[in-house]
Backbone bond lengths (Angstrom), bond angles and torsions (degrees), N, CA, C in turn:
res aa  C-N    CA-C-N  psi(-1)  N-CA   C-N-CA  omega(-1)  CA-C   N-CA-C  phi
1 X - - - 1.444 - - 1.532 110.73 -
2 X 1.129 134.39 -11.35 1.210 149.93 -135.28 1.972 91.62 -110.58
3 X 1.440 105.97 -41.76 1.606 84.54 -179.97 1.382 93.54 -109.16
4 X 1.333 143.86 33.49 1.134 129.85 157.67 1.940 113.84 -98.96
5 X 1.408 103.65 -22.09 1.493 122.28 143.38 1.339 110.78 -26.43
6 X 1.206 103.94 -98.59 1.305 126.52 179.20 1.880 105.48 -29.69
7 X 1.075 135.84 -53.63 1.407 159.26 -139.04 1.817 85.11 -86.59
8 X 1.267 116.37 -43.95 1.538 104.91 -163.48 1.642 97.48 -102.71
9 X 1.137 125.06 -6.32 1.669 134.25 172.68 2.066 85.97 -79.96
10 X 0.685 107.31 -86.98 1.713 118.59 176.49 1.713 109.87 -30.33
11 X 0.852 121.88 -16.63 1.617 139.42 -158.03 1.613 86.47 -102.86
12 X 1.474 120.97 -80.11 1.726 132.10 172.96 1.338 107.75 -73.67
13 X 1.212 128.85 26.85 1.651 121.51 167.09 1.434 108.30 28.15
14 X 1.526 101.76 70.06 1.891 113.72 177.56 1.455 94.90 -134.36
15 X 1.047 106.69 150.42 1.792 145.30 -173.75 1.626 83.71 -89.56
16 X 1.445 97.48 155.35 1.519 102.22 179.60 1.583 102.55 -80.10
17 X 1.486 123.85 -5.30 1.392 107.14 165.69 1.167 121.48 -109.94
18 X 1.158 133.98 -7.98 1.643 128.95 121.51 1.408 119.16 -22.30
19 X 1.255 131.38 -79.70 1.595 140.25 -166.45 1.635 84.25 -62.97
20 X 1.654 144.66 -45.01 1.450 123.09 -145.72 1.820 93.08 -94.21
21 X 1.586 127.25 -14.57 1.034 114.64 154.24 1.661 133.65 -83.89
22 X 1.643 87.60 3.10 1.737 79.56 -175.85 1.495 104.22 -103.51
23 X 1.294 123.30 -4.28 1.846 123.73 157.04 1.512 103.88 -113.79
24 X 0.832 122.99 33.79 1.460 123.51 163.26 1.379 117.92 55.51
25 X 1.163 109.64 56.78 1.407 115.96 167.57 1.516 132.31 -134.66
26 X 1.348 144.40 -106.73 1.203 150.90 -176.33 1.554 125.77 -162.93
27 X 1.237 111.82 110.68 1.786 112.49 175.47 1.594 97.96 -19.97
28 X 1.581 112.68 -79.60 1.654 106.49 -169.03 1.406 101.95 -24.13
29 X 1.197 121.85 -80.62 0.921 140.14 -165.78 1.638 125.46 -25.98
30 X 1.357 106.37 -37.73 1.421 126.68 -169.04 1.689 94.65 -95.70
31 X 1.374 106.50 -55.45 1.538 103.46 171.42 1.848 117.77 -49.02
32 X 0.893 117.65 -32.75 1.626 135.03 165.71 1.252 94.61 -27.15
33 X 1.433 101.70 -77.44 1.760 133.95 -135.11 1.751 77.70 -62.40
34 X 1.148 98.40 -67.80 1.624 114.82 -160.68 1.463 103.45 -43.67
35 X 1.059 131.26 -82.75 1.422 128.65 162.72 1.077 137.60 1.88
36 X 1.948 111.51 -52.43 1.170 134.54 -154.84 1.448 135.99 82.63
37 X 1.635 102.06 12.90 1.810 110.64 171.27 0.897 113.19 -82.74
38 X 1.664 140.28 -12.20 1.185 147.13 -161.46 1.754 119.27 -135.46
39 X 0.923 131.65 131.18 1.674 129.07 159.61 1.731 100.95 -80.83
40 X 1.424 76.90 -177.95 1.657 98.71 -165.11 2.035 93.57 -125.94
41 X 1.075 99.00 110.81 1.486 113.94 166.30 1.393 109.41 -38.10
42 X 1.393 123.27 164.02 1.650 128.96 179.54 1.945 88.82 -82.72
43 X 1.096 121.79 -45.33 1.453 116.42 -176.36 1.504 116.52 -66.23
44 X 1.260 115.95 -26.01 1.363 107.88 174.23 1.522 111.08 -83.34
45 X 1.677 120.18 -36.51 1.352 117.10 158.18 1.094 129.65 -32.01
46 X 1.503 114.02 -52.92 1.348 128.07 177.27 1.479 115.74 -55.78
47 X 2.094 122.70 -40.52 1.030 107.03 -175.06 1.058 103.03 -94.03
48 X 1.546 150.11 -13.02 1.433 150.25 142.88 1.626 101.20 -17.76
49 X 1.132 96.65 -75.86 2.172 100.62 -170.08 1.557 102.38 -64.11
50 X 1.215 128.03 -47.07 1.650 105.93 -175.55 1.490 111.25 -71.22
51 X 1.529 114.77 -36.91 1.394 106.81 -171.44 1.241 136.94 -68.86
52 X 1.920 111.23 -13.53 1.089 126.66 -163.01 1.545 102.78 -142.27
53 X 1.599 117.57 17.95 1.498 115.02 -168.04 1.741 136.74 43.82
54 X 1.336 97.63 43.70 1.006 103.71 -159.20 1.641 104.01 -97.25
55 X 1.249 113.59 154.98 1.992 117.15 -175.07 1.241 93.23 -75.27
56 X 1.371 122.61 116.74 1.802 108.34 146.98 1.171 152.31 -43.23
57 X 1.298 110.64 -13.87 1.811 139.22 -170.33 1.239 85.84 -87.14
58 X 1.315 119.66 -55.19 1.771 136.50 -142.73 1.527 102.69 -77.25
59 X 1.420 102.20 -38.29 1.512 99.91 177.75 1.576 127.66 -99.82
60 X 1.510 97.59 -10.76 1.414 103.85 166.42 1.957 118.59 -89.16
61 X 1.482 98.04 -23.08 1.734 97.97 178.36 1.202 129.55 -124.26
62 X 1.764 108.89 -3.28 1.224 144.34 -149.77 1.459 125.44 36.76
63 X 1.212 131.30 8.30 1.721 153.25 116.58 1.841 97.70 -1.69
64 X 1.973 112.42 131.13 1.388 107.10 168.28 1.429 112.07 81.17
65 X 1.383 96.75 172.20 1.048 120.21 175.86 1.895 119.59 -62.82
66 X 1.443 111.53 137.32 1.711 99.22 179.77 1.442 110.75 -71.93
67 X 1.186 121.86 -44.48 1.670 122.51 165.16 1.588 108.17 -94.48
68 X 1.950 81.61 167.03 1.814 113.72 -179.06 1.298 91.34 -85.61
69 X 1.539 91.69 145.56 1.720 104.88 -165.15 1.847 85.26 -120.14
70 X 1.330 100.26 134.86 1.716 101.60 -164.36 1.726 103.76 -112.31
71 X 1.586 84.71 63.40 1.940 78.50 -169.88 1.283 111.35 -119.85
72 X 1.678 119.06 111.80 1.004 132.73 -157.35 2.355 105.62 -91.97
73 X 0.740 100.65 166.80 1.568 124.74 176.86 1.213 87.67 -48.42
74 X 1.331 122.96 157.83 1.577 138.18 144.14 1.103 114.84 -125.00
75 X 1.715 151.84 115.86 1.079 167.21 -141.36 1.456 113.04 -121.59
76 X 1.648 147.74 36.55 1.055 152.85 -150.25 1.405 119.35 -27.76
77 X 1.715 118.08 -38.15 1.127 121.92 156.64 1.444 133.93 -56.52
78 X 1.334 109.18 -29.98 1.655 130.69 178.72 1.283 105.63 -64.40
79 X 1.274 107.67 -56.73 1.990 109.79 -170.59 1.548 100.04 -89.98
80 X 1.478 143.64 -3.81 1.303 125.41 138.55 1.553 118.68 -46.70
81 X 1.326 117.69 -67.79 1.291 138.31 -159.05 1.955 89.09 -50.43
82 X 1.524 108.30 -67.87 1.302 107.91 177.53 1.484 131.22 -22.72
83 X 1.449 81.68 -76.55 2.013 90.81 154.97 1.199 145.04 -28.89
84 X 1.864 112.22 -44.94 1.110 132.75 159.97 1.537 118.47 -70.61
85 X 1.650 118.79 -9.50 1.395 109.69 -170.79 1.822 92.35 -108.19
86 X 0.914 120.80 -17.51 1.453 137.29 -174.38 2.038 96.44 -73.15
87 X 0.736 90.71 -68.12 1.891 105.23 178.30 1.955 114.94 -38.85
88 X 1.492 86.55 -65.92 1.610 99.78 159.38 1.111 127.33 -55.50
């Protein structure tokens, strides 16, 4: 987990005290992780992946994609109907 850390700090061109203030934590702290003296809590995981879109699989096994891919259904009938209610 430790260079996939690194990989999404390197990704947003952030300093490890950039990235340790933007989930609320501590350079040491991040330097830890990075290293490998430290794990990463399920809560800091959590704000790692929401804060920065990051895959959970991806950052816990490095398996997948590095980001959440936000791609929803398209329903062809749905966005007609829309269209038609938009017009009216």
């Amino acid at each position: 987990m430790k260079e996939r850390l690194k990989q999404i700090r390197d990704y947003y061109g952030l300093t490890q005290e950039q990235f340790a203030k933007r989930i609320n934590r501590t350079t040491g702290f991040i330097s830890n992780v990075e290293k490998g003296k430290s794990g990463i809590s399920e809560d800091t995981l959590q704000t790692i992946c929401h804060g920065f879109q990051v895959n959970e699989n991806w950052l816990r096994s490095g398996k997948g994609e590095m980001f959440v891919r936000n791609i929803q259904a398209v329903n062809k009938d749905q966005i007609g109907q829309r269209i038609k209610s938009i017009r009216n």
